[in-house]
C-alpha positions in Angstrom: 6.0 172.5 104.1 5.4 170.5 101.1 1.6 171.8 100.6 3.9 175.1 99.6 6.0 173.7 96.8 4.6 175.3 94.2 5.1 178.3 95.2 7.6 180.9 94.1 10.8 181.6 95.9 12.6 184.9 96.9 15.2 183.6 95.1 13.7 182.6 91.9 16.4 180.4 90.9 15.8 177.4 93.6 13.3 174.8 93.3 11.5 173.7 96.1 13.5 170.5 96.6 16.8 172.6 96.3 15.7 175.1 98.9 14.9 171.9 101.5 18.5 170.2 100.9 20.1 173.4 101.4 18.5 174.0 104.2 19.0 170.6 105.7 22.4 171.0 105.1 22.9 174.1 107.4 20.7 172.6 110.0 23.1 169.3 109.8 26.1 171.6 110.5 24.5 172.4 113.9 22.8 169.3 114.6 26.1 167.8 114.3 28.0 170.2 116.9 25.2 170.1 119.3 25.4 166.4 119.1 28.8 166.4 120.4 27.3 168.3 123.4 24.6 165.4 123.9 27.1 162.4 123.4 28.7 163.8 126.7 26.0 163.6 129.0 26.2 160.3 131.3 22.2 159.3 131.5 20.4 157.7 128.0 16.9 159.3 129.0 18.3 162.6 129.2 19.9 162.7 125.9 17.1 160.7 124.4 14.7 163.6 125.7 17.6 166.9 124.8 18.2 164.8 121.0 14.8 164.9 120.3 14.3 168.8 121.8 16.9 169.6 119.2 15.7 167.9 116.5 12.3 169.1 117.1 13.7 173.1 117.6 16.0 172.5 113.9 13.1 171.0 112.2 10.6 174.1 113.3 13.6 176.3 112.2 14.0 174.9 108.9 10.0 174.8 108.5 10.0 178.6 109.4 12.5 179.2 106.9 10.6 177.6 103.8 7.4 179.0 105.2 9.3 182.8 105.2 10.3 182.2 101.6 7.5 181.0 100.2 4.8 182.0 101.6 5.2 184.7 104.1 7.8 186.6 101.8 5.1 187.5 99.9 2.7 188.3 101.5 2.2 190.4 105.2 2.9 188.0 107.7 3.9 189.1 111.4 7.1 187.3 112.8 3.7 185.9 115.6 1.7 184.8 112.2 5.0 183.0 110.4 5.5 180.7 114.1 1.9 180.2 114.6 1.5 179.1 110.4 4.5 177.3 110.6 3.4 175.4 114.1 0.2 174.7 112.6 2.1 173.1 109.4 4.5 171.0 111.2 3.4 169.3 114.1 2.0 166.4 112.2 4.7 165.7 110.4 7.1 166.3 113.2 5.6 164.1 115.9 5.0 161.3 113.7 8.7 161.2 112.9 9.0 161.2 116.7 6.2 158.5 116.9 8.5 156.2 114.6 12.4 157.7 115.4 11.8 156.7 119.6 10.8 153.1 119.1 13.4 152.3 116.8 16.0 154.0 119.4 14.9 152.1 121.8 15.6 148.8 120.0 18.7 149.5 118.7 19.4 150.5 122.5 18.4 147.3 123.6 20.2 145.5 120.7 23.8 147.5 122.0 
């Protein structure tokens, strides 16, 4: 969502750095309980594969979010438009952090 920072906000008085942290910071809140969740099951492949569902489903979220602010706020987006937009935006960026957050699991698995 950075190709929208320029763009005005809803609410005029957040930047688009502020908007992202705060964001980030609700999204931790629930990352953090549905972790809990994860840390319980017995098998590392299955909570490798529900972690990364999670993480994928939170980053859309917050992506959706900016994109709503700043972009489809203002303009006549469907709810249809904003996901497909977002989708479009984000999957780059989103499985390249999966590209480098799964190897570096895996050796700090291997290293524990």
């Amino acid at each position: 969502m950075y190709t929208l920072r320029d763009r005005p906000s809803g609410d005029i008085t957040f930047n688009f750095y502020q908007d992202v942290l705060v964001g980030a910071l609700i999204v931790s809140v629930f990352y953090s309980l549905l972790l809990l969740v994860v840390l319980r099951i017995q098998s590392f492949g299955i909570q490798v594969v529900i972690h990364s569902l999670i993480v994928i489903v939170l980053w859309f979220y917050e992506d959706l979010l900016v994109f709503g602010d700043r972009e489809a706020g203002w303009s006549t987006y469907s709810l249809k438009a904003s996901i497909v937009h977002t989708l479009q935006l984000s999957v780059i960026p989103i499985v390249i952090s999966l590209l480098v957050y799964l190897p570096i699991l895996y050796c700090l698995r291997r290293k524990v």
